[in-house]
N, C-alpha and C positions, 0 to 999 in steps of 0.2 A: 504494500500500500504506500502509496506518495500522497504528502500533504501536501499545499503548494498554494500561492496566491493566485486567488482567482483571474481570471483575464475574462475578456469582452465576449470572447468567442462560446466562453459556459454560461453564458444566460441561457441556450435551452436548457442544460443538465438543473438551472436552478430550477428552471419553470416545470419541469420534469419530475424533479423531486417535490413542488409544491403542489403537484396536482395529486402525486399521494398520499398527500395529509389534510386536502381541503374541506375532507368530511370533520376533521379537528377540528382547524383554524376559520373556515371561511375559505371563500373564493379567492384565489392568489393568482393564478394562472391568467385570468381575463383582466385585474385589475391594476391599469396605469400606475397605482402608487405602489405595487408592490416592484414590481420592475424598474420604476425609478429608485426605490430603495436601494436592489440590488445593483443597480450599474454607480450608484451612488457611492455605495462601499466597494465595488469592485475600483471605480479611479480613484478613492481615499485608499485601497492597499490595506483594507479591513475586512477582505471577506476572502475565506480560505474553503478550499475544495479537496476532497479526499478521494483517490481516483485508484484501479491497480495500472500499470506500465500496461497491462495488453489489451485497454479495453479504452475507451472513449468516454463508456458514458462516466456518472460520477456514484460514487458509494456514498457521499453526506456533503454537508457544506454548511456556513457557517459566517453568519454576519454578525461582525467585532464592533462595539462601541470602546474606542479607547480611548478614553479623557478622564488621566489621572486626577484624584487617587481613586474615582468609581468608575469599572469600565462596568457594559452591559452586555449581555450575552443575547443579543436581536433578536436571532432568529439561528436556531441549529435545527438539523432536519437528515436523517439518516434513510438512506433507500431500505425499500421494505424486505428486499433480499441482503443485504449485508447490517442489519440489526444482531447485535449480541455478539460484533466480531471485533468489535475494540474502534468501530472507527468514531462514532462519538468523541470516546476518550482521548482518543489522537488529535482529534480537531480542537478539539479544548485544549489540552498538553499543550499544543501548537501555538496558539492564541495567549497564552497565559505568557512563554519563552519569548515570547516578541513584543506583548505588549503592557504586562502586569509586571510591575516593580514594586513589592513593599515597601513601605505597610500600603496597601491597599485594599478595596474592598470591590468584589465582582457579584455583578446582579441578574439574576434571569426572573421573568416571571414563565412560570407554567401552570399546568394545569390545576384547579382546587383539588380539594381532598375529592368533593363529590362528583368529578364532573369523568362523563362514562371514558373519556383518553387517557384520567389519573394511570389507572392501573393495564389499559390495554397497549397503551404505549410505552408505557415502563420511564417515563420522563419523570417523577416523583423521586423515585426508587436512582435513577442515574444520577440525578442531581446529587442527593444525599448519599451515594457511593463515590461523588468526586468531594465530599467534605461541604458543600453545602448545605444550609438551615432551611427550614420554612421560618418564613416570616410575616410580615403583615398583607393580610386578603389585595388585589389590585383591583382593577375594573373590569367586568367581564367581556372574554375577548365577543369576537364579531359573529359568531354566530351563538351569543348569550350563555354560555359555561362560566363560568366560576373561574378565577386568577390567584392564583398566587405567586407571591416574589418569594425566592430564595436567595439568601444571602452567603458568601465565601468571604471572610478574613483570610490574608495576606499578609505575613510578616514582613 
């Protein structure tokens, strides 16, 4: 697996990987501001992609908010067939090596306790297996689930 900064040419692999989670998140694939996001972070050199050497398409990816001392964890998203094979963790590992300098503190919101992605997408449980807290409820996302921010100290 190669981790690597995203370029211009993987916005299909991002719009690819968002169309397998839109029954999560909401509609990404059709909408303008999701795409401006990503080309957004891809020419700020914040948004990293996890791919193997013999294949094209993309295994996860991964949009950085880095503005010390709290970066934001945007958007991570792992293909449906390479879940459970460490690429998450790598994409974070990655993100952390290039842009997290203690003492800092890193943010995601995911899914609530109760919302039906909590547990079928295993983003709860990953979070708090990279050292991240639950913390305080956020706003629910766009297609009306339940939020919550998880929190990582950084020495």
């Amino acid at each position: 697996m190669i981790i690597r900064t995203a370029r211009e040419q993987d916005l299909p692999g991002f719009l690819g990987l968002a169309a397998q989670v839109e029954h999560w998140f909401g509609p990404m694939v059709a909408d303008p501001g999701f795409t401006r996001a990503v080309r957004q972070s891809i020419g700020a050199g914040t948004a990293l992609v996890a791919s193997e050497e013999s294949s094209s398409g993309l295994l996860g990816a991964v949009l950085f908010g880095a503005a010390p001392p709290v970066h934001h964890v945007h958007w991570l998203v792992v293909s449906d067939g390479a879940r459970g094979r460490g690429v998450g963790s790598a994409l974070l590992s990655d993100a952390f090596r290039r842009w997290v300098r203690g003492p800092a503190t890193v943010e995601v919101v995911t899914f609530g306790a109760d919302h039906p992605g909590a547990v079928a997408s295993g983003a709860r449980v990953f979070y708090e297996r990279l050292g991240f807290t639950p913390a305080e409820p956020a706003a629910p996302g766009p297609e009306g689930g339940s939020r919550q921010v998880y929190r990582r100290h950084v020495a």
